[in-house]
C-alpha positions in Angstrom: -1.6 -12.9 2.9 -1.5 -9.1 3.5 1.9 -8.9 0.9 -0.6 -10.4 -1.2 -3.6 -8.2 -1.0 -1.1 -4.9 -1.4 0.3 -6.6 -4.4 -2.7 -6.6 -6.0 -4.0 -3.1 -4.9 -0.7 -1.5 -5.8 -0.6 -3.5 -9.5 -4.0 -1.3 -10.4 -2.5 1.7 -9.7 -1.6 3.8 -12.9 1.8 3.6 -13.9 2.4 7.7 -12.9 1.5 6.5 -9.5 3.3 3.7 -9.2 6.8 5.6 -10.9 6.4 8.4 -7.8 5.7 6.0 -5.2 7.3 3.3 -5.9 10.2 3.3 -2.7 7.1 3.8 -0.7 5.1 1.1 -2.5 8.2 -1.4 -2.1 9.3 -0.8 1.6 5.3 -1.5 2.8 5.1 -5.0 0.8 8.4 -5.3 2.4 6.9 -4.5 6.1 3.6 -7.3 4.8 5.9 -9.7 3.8 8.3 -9.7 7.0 4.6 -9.5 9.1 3.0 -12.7 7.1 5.9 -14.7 7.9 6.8 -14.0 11.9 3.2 -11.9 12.8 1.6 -15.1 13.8 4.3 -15.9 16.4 2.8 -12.8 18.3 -0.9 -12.1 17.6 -0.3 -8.3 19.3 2.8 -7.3 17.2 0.9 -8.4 14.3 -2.5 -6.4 14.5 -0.4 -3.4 16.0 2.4 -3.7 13.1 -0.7 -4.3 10.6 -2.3 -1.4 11.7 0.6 1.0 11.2 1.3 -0.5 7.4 -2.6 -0.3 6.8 -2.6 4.0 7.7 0.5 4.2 5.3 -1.6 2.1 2.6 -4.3 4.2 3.3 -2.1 7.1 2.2 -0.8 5.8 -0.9 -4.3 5.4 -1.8 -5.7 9.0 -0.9 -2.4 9.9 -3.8 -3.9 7.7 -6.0 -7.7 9.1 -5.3 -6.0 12.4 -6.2 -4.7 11.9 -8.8 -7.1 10.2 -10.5 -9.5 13.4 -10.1 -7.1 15.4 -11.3 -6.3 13.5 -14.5 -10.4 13.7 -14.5 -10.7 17.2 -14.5 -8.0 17.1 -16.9 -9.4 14.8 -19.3 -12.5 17.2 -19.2 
């Protein structure tokens, strides 16, 4: 479910993203994957371990944020 969800958000990255942070990309939908399958024998490990991949999602994002308004002022 959550491997899922961070397959998809990380496949509309731009490739340039994607080519920097891809080890970091790979080792979180390793964590989501590992978390969908054992997270729902312990509800707390899962919403605590889920939190802590979410903040590193977060930051992959704010790189892709960034560098999409650089390539913007860029492209201007």
């Amino acid at each position: 479910m959550l491997k899922q969800e961070l397959e998809e958000l990380f496949g509309a990255m731009p490739q340039i993203v994607k080519d920097k942070l891809q080890p970091v990309m790979d080792n979180l939908l390793e964590r989501a994957g590992e978390l969908d399958e054992h997270g729902s024998k312990d509800p707390d490990y899962y919403e605590e371990e889920r939190e802590d991949i979410m903040k590193e999602v977060h930051k992959v994002k704010y790189l892709n944020d960034q560098w999409q308004i650089m390539n913007a002022k860029k492209n201007n």
